[in-house]
BALOVO-682501 format. One line per 2 residues: number of its first residue (from 1); their letters; for each residue x, y, z of N, C-alpha, C. Coordinates in steps of 0.02 Angstrom, whole numbers, plus 50000, padded with zeros to 5 digits. Layout:
<recs>
NUM	A	X,Y,Z,X,Y,Z,X,Y,Z; ...
</recs>
This chain:
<recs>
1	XX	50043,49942,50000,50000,50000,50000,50045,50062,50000; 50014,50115,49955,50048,50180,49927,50052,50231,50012
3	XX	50071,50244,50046,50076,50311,50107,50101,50366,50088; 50056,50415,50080,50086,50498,50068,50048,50533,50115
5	XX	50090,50583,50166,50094,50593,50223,50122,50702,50187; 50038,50725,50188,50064,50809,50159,50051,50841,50203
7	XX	50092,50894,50217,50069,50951,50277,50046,51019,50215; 50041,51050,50231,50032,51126,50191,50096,51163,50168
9	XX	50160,51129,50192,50209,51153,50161,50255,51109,50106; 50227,51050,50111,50248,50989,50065,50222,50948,50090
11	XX	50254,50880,50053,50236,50804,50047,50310,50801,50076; 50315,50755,50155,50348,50753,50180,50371,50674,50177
13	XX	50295,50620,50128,50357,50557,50158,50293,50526,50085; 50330,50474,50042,50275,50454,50011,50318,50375,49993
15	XX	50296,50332,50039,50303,50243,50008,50278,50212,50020; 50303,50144,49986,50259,50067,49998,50295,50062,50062
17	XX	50213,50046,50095,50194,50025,50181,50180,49959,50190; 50182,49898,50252,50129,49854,50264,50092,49874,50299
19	XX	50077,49931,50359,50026,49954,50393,50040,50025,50422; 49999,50037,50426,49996,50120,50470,49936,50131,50529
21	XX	49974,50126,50596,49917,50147,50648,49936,50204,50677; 49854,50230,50666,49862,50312,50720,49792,50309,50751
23	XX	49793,50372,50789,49725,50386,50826,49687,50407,50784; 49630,50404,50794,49577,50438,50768,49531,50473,50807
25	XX	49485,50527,50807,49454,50560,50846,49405,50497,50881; 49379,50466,50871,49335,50396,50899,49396,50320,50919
27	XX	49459,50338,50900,49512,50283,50947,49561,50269,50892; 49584,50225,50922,49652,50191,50868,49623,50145,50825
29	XX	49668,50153,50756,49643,50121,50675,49714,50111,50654; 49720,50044,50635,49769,50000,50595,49723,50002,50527
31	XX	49783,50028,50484,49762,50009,50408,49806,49964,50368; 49786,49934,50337,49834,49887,50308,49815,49878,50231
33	XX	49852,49825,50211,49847,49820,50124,49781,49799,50117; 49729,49837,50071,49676,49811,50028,49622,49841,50096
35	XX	49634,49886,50124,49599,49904,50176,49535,49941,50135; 49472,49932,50163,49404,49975,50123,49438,50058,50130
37	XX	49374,50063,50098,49387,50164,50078,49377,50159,50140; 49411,50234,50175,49384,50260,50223,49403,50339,50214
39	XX	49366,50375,50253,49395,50442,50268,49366,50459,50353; 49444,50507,50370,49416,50495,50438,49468,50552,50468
41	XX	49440,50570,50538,49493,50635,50575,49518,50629,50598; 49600,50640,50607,49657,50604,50624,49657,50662,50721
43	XX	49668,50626,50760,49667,50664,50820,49737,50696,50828; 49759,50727,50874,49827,50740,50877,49856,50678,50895
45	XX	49922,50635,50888,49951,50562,50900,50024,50536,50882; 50046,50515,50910,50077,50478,50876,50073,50413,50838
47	XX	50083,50411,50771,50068,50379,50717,50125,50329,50719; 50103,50253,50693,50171,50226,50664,50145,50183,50597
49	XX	50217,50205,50558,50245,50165,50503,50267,50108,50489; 50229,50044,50490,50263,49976,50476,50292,49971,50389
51	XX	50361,49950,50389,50365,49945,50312,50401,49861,50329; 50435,49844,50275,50452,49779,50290,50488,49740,50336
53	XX	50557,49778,50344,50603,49749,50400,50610,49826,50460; 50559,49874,50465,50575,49930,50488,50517,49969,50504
55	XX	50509,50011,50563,50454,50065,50576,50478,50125,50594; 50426,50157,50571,50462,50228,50597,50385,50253,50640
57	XX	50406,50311,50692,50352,50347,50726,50372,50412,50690; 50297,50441,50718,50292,50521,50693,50244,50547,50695
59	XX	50235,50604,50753,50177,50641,50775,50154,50679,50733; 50077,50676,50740,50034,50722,50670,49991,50758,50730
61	XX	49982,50832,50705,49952,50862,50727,49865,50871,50710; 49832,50821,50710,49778,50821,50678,49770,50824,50622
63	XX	49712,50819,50604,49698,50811,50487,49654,50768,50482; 49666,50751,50404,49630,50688,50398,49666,50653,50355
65	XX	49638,50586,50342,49651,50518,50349,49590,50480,50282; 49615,50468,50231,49593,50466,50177,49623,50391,50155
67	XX	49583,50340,50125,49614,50292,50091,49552,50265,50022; 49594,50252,49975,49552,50258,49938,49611,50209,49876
69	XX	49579,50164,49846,49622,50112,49780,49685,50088,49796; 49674,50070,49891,49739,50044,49925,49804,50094,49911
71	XX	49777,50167,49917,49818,50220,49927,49804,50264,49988; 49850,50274,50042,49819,50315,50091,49839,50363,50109
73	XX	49814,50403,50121,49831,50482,50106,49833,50517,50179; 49856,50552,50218,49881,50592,50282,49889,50659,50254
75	XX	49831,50713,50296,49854,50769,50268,49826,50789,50325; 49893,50838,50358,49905,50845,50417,49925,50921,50429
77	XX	49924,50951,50467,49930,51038,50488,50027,51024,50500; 50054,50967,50537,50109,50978,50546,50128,50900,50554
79	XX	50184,50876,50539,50221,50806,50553,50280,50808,50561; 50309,50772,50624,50374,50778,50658,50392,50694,50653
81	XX	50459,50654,50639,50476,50593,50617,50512,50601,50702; 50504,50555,50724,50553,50531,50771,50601,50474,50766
83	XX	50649,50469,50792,50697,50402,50777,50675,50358,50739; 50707,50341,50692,50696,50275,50652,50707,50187,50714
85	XX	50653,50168,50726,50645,50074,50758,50676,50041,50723; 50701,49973,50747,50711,49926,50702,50666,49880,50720
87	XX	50633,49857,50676,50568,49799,50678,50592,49739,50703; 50544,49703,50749,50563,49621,50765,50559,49582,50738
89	X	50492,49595,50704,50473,49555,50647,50484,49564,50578
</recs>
């Protein structure tokens, strides 16, 4: 699945993901490959990035949260990356 992650001053991160969980104004949402449409309001959170051997975190300051032809879209007022994880799995 496609992840592009835009604030209002650019497109700060755009790749193939296996999942992405963040908050949502009604709780926490894992999205994953072939996930239904959704659109939805991203709360303030920290978000994480599963890609294959690796995750990354990174706080969004609210937005929304768009997925649509197993492309998912983050468009956010502000996004900060914190340390790059190394995955267990």
């Amino acid at each position: 699945m496609k992840l592009s992650i835009i604030t209002p001053e650019n497109k700060i991160y755009e790749d193939e993901i296996k999942r992405f969980i963040f908050t949502a104004i009604d709780g926490e949402i894992e999205i994953q490959d072939k996930h239904c449409d959704l659109i939805t309001v991203i709360d303030n959170c920290q978000a994480t990035i599963f890609q294959e051997h690796s995750k990354k975190e990174i706080n969004l300051s609210g937005g929304l949260c768009k997925v649509k032809n197993n492309e998912l879209y983050i468009l956010t007022t502000k996004a900060e990356f914190l340390n790059n994880i190394k995955a267990n799995s």
